[in-house]
N, C-alpha and C positions, 0 to 999 in steps of 0.2 A: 707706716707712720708710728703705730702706735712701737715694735721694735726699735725705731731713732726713740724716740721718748724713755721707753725703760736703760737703752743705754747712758744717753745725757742725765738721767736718776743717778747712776750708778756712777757715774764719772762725779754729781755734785759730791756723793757719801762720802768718796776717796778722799776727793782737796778739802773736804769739812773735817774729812779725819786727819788728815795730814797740820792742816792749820792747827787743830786741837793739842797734837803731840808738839808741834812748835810751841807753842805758848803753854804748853807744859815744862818743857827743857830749860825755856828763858825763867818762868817764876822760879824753878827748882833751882837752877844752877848761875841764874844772873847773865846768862849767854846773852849776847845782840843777837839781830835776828839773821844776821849772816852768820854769826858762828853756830847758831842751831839751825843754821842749812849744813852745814860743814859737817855738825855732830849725824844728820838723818841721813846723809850720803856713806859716811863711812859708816854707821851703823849696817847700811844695807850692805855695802861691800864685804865686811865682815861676814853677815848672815852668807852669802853667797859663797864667798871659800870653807866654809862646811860644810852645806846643804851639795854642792854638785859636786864633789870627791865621792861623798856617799851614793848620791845618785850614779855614778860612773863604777864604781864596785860591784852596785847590784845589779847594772845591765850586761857588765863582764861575765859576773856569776852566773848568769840567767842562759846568754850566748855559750856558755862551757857546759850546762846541761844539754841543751839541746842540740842532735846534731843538724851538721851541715843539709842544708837540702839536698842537693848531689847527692850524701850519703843515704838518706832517708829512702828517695827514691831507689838507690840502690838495692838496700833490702827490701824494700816494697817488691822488687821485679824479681829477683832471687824466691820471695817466699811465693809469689804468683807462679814462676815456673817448675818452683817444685810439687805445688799442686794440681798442676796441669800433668808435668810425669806423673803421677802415681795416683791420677783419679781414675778407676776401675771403668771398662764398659759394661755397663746395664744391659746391652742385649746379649754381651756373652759373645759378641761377632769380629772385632778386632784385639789385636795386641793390644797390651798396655803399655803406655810408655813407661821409659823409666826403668825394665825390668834388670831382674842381674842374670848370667849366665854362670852355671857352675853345672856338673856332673851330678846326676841322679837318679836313681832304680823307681819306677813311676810304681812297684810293690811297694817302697820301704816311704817313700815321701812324705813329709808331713804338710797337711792345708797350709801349712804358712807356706813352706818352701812352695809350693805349686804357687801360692799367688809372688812369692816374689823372679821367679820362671816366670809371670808375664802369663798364666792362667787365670781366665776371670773368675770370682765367686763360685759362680755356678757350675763352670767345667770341673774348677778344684772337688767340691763336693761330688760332685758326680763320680769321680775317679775315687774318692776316698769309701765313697759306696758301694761300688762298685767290689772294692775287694774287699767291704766289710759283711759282703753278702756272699766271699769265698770266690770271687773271682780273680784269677792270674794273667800279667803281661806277661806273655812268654817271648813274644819278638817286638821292634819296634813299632811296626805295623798294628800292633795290636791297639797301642792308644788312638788309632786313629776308629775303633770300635765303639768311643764313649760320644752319645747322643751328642751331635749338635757343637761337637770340638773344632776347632780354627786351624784348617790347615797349613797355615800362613803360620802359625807357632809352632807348630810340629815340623817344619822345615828348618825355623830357623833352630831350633832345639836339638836337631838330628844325632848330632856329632854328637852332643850332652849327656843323650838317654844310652844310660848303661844296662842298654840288653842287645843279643844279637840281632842280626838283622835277617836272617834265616836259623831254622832249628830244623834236623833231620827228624826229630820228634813230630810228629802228625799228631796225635793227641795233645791239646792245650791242657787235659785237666792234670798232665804227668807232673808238671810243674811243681812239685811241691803240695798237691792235692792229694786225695783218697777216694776222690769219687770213683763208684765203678762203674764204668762207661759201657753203655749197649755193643756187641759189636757190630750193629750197621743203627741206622737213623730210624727214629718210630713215629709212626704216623700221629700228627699229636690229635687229628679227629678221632682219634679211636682209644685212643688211651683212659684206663684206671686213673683215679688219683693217686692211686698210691705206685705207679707207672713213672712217676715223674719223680717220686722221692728221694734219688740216689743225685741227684742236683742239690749241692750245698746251695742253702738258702731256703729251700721248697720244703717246706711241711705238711702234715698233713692239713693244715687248715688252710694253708692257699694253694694247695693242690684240690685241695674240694672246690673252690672258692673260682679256678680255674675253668674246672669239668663242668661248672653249674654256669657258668656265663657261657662258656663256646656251647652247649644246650641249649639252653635259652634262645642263641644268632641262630640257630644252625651246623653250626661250625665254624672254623677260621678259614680265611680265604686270605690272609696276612698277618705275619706275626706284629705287627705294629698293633693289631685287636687287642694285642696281650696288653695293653698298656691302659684300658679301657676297665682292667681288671683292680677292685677295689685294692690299697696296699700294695698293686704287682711291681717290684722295683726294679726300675730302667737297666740297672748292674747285671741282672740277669738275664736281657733280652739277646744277651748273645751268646750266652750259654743255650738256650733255645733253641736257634737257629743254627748252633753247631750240632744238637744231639735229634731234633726232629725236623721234621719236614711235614709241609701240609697238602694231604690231597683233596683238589676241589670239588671230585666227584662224589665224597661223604658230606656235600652241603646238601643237608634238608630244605628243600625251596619253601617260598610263599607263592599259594596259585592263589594271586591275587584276584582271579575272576571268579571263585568259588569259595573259598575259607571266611571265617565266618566272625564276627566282629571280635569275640572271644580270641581267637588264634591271630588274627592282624594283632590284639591290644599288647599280647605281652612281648613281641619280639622289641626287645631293649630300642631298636633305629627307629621304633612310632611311637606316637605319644597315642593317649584315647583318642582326641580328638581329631586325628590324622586317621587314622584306622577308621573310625566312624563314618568321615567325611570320605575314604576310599570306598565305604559299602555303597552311602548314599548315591555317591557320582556314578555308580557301576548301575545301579538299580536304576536311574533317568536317564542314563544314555547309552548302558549297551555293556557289551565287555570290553578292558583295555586289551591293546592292540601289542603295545611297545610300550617301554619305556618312560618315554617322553609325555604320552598320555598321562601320565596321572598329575605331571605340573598342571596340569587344568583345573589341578585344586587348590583353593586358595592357599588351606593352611600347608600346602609342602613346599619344601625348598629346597634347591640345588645340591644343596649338602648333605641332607639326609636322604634324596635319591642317589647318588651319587655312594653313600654308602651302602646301601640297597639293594642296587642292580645286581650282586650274585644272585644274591638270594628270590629274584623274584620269577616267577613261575608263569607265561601267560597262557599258556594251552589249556583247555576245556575239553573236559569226558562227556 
């Protein structure tokens, strides 16, 4: 109700204004009151052939900036698929789309070309590490050496990689290296640190740094331990595995049913409180048996027995 009311307002204002301009015209100009109907009709006629020419310009103008929707959407779907090709996988485990193929020596590469190759982030670094710590591709097979690489791109890349695919060369460090190689494999339980120095990359501070951790375990019982090694970089675990070998019979055990809170606390795979709780559990219930016995401790877990079990010792003198 009260909306009809404010409009019937608004309708009186018009015809009071309208009347007003009438009897404006007739004083002004002596018009009858039909000829100053005649004068307020063509005045509005008038106003209106210049008011929408103009308005018709500016919605032209306005339609020639903006385009077509069709087209809009167009790029819209263009720039979406081109960031769908070329967004990187995060875990490092498939191809990228998107990628280019060309010929390339995985020695001379640059990070950019590996990721446009269709290598993620991290494979790329990996490989660039790899020989910035003196390590050589000598055959194809060799890329397939770097930690956690997508075999699925090293197939489709096969044809690309410019290296042979056999070398009558047995020695990978001839390649362009200077190392001077042992002539058979050395036991790496038993090595010097300064044993290990003729490996570009290996110094003597992470050759100490080496010798002081596989002490500390026992010994290696996998070279994957190596990697557990503060600064030991991933490039070099296969320079490793080509010049040593590990043997399990130089692992110092834990006779867990005798050694003494001191000798559990420092072996790197127990925490204090794991060592503690294995003296405790052994003094109320006996000596363990196996294995599996010491899950019977709260604070141990799968993982850290599981790393463990060389090293552990249960026989009793």
């Amino acid at each position: 109700m009260k909306l009809i009311n404010i409009i019937n307002g608004e309708n009186v204002k018009n015809s009071l204004m309208i009347k007003r301009l009438k009897i404006y015209i007739i004083n002004q100009f002596g018009f009858t009151r039909s000829e100053a109907n005649g004068v307020l009709v063509l005045s509005l006629i008038v106003l209106a052939s210049f008011t929408i020419p103009i308005l018709y310009v500016k919605s032209i103008v306005q339609k020639q900036k903006e385009p077509p929707f069709g087209e809009s959407l167009a790029k819209w779907y263009i720039q979406v698929d081109e960031t769908v090709k070329t967004a990187p996988d995060p875990a490092g485990k498939k191809p990228v789309f998107g990628r280019k193929k060309f010929h390339f020596d995985p020695n001379t590469a640059s990070l950019d070309d590996l990721r446009q190759l269709g290598f993620p982030e991290s494979i790329g670094q990996r490989i660039v590490k790899y020989r910035e710590a003196g390590g050589v591709f000598v055959v194809k097979n060799d890329l397939g050496k770097i930690y956690a690489i997508n075999q699925e791109i090293l197939n489709d890349l096969w044809e690309y990689i410019d290296l042979p695919e056999k070398t009558s060369n047995k020695n990978p460090s001839n390649h362009g290296g200077s190392e001077k190689i042992p002539y058979k494999r050395l036991n790496l339980n038993q090595l010097e640190p300064s044993d290990m120095e003729f490996i570009k990359g290996i110094g003597p501070v992470l050759s100490q740094r080496i010798v002081k951790y596989r002490n500390l375990l026992g010994g290696f019982y996998s070279f994957d331990q190596l990697s557990e090694v503060y600064h030991f970089p991933d490039s070099l675990l296969y320079r490793f595995e080509a010049y040593f070998y590990l043997d399990t019979l130089d692992l110092v055990q834990i006779r867990v049913n005798e050694d003494s809170l001191d000798r559990l606390a420092v072996h790197p795979y127990l925490t204090y409180n794991q060592a503690r709780a294995m003296i405790n559990y052994r003094q109320l219930h006996g000596p363990y048996e196996k294995p599996e016995d010491l899950m019977a401790i709260r604070v141990m877990d799968d993982s850290t027995l599981t790393k463990l079990i060389p090293y552990l010792n249960f026989t009793s003198h």
